[in-house]
C-alpha positions in Angstrom: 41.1 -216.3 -5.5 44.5 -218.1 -5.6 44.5 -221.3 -6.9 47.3 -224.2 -6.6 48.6 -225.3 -9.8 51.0 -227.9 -11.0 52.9 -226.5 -14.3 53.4 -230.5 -16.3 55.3 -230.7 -19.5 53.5 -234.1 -20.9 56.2 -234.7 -23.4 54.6 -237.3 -25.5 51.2 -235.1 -25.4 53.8 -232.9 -26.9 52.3 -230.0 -24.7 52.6 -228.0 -21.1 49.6 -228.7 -19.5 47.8 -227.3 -15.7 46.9 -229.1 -13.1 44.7 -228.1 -10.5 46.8 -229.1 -7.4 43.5 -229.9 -5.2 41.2 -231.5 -7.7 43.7 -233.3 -9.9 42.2 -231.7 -12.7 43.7 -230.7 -15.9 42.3 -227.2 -16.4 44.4 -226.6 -19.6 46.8 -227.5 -22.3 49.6 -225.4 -24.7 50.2 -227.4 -27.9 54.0 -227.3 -28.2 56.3 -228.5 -31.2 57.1 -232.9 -30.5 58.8 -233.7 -27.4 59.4 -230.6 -25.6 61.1 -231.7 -22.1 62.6 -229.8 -19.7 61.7 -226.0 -18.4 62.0 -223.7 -15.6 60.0 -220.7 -14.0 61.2 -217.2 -13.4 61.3 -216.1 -9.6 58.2 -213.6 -10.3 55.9 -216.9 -11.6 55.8 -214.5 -14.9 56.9 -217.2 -17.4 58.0 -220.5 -18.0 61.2 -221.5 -20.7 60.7 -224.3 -22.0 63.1 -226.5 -24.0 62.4 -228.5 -27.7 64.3 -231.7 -26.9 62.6 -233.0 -30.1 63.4 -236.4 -29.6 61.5 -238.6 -27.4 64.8 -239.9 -25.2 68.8 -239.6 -24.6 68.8 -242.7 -26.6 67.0 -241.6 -29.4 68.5 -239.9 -32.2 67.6 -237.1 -34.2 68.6 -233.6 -35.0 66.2 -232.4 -32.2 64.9 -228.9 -31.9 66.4 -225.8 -31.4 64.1 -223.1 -30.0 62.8 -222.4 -26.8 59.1 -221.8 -26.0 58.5 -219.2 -23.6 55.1 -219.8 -21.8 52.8 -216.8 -20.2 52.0 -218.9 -17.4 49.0 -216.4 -16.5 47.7 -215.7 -19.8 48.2 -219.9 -20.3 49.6 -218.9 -24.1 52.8 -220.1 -25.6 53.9 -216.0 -26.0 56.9 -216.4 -28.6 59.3 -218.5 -29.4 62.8 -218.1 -29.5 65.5 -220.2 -32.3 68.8 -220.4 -31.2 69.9 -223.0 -34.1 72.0 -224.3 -35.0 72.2 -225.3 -31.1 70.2 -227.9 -30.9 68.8 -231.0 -28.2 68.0 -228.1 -25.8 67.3 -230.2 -22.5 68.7 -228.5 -19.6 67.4 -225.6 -18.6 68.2 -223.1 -15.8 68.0 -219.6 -14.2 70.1 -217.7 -11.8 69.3 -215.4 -8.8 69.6 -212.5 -11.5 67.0 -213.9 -13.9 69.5 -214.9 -16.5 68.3 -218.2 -18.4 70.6 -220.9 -19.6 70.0 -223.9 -21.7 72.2 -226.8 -22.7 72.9 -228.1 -26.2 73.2 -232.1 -25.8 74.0 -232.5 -29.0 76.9 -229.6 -29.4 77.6 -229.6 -25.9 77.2 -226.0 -25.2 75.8 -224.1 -22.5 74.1 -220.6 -23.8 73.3 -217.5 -21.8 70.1 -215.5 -22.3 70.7 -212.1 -19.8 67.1 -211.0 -20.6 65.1 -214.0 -21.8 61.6 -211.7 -21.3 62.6 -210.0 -24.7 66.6 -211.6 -25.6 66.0 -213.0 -29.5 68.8 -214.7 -29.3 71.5 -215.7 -27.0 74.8 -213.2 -25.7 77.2 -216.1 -25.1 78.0 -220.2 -25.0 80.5 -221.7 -23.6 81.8 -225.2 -24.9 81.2 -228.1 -21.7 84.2 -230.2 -22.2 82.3 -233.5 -22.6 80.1 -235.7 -24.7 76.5 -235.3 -24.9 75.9 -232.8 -22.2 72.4 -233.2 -20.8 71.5 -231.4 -17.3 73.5 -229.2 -15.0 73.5 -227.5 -11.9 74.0 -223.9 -12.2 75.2 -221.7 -8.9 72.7 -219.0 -8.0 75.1 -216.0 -9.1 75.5 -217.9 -12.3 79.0 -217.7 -12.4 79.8 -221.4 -12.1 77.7 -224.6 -13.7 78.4 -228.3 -13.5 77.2 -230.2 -16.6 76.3 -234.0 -16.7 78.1 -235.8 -19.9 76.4 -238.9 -20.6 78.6 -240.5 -22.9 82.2 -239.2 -21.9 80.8 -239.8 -18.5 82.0 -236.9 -17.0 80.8 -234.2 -15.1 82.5 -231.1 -15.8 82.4 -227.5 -14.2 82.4 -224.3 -16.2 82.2 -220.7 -16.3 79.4 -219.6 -18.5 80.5 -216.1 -18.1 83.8 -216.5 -18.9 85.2 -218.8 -21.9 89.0 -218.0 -21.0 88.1 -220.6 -18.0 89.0 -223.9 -19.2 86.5 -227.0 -18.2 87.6 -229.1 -15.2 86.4 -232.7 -15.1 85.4 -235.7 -13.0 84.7 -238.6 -13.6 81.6 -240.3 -10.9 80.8 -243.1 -12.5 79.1 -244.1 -16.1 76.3 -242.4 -17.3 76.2 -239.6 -14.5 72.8 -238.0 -14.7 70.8 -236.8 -11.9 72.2 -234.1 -9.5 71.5 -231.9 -7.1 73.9 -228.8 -5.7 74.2 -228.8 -1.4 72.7 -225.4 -0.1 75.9 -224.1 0.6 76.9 -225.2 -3.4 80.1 -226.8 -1.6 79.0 -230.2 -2.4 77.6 -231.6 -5.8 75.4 -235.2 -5.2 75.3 -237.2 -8.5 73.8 -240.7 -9.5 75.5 -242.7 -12.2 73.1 -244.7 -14.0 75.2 -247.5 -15.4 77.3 -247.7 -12.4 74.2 -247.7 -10.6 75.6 -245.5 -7.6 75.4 -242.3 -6.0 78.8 -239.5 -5.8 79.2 -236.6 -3.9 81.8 -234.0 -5.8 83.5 -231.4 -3.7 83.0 -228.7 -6.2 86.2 -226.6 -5.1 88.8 -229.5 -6.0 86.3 -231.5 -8.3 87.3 -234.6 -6.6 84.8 -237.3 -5.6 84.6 -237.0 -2.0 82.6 -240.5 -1.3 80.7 -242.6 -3.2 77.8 -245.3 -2.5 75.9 -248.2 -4.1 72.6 -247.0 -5.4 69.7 -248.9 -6.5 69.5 -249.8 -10.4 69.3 -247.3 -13.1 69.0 -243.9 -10.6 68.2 -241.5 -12.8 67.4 -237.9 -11.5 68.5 -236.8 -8.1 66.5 -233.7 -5.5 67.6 -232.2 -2.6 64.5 -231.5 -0.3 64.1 -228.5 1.9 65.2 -230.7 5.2 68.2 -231.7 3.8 67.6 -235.1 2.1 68.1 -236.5 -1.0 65.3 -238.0 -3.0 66.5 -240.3 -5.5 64.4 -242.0 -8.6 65.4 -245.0 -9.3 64.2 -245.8 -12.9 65.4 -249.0 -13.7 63.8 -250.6 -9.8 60.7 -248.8 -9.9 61.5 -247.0 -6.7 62.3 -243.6 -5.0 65.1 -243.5 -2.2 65.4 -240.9 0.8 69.2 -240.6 0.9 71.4 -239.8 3.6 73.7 -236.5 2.4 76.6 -237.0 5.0 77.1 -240.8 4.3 75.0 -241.5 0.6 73.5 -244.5 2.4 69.7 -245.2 1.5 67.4 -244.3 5.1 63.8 -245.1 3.2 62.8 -247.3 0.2 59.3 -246.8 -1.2 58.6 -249.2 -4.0 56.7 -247.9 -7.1 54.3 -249.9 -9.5 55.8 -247.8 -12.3 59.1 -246.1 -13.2 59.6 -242.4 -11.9 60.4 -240.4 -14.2 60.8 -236.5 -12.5 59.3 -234.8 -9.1 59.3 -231.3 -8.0 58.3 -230.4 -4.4 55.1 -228.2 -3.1 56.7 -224.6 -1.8 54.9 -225.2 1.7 53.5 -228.2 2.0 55.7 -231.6 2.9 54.1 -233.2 -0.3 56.4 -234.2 -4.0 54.6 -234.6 -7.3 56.3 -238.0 -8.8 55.6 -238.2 -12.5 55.6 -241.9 -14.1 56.0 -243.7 -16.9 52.2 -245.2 -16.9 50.8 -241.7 -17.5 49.9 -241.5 -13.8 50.9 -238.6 -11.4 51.3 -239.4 -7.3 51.1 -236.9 -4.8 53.9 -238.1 -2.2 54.2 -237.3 1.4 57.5 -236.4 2.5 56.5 -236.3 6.3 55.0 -240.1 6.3 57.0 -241.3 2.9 53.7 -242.4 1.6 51.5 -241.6 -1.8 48.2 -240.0 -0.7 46.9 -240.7 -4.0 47.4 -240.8 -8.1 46.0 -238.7 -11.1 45.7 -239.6 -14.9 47.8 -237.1 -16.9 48.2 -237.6 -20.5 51.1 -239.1 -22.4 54.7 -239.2 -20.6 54.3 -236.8 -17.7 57.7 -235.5 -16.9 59.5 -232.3 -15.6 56.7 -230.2 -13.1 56.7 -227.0 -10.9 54.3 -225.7 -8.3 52.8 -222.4 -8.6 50.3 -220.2 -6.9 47.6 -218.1 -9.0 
């Protein structure tokens, strides 16, 4: 029987956990290395990557880790892991439409390339970002083109993973740009500034900042939904935000009683998973822009994904 599971990396649990989508229940836990943070599933729901941050926050410092954990999501085993030191603060993570993974060095500001991550022991290229502690980025589904967040240049810069002869361009949003999300036709990059404490959309062709809007405080991670609007998490107001994409101005306000910290979306159903800072999970309607109801997760919920079993 197929089951709904949410995929939860519980980061200071230190662990990737399951959730049984219906019940709320936690049906099982993998015991990873401290502070493992972001990850991504493969298109065939095979495995999950997982990335050692090894440091609790951005603000934290540390040497970090340098591998990443590559999860049998059916099995529920942690099936090898893979060291690509000396790169180290892995945090983004990505694949493209050909099943190539990618994962982002903060700390060296390098984006690597895994072409067959199932059994790659190490990575085939990196690219340099052109910026200062590099920590997400939105990757274009052929691959060929990714634009990396730079916290402390405050820059976003696009690159070529596959081709190092391409020089970075740069923009600068705002300070601190963080959260983004590519538009469906990847001609438009939306990105929240979190020390600016607005919103940005990039024309990714010219890299020029198109328009620009006030945001709440501290918006931290930025979602494009299926429909075409923008959920935004506002950390530092305990808030979400349904965002207009055409004009950046805020449609919806939902007020929070803790900070979000990430949300992924259910495949069919009009329903996002909104980790939070109080070790509580809500299931949130997209249709009335109201939370059904909350789960206990363990310590530090963060970065989720949806799967059918």
């Amino acid at each position: 029987m197929t089951r709904e599971i949410l995929l939860l990396v519980e980061k200071c649990s230190h662990c990737f956990s399951y959730y049984d989508i219906p019940s709320g229940e936690r049906l099982h836990s993998i015991a990873l290395p401290e502070f493992p943070h972001e990850f991504v599933v493969d298109a065939a729901r095979r495995h999950a990557y997982v990335g050692h941050y090894g440091v609790e926050t951005s603000a934290h410092v540390g040497h970090g880790g340098t591998s990443i954990f590559q999860i049998d999501i059916a099995a529920r085993r942690l099936a090898r892991t893979i060291d690509i030191a000396p790169l180290n603060r892995l945090h983004g993570m990505q694949m493209d439409a050909q099943g190539r993974l990618y994962a982002l060095s903060e700390e060296r500001a390098q984006l690597v390339v895994l072409d067959h991550p199932e059994t790659d022991t190490a990575p085939q290229r990196a690219v340099d970002t052109g910026g200062i502690k590099s920590h997400l980025f939105a990757l274009t589904r052929d691959g060929q083109t990714a634009y990396v967040m730079n916290l402390l240049s405050h820059t976003v810069t696009r690159i070529r993973p596959h081709d190092a002869t391409v020089a970075p361009v740069a923009c600068s949003p705002g300070q601190k740009p963080e959260g983004h999300a590519l538009s469906a036709d990847e001609n438009t990059l939306y990105v929240t500034n979190r020390w600016s404490h607005t919103l940005a959309a990039i024309d990714t062709a010219t890299m020029k900042v198109l328009r620009e809007a006030p945001s709440r405080e501290d918006p931290t991670r930025l979602y494009l939904y299926r429909d075409g609007r923008l959920v935004v998490t506002n950390y530092g107001e305990r808030s979400l935000s349904m965002v207009d994409p055409e004009s950046l101005e805020e449609m919806a306000r939902i007020p929070m009683e803790a900070r979000p910290i990430a949300l992924s979306f259910h495949p069919t159903r009009p329903l996002a998973f909104v980790s939070q800072d109080d070790d509580r999970l809500g299931y949130f309607n997209m249709a009335t822009l109201a939370f059904e109801r909350f789960i206990g997760t363990q310590r530090e919920p963060d970065v989720s994904c949806a799967v059918l079993l």
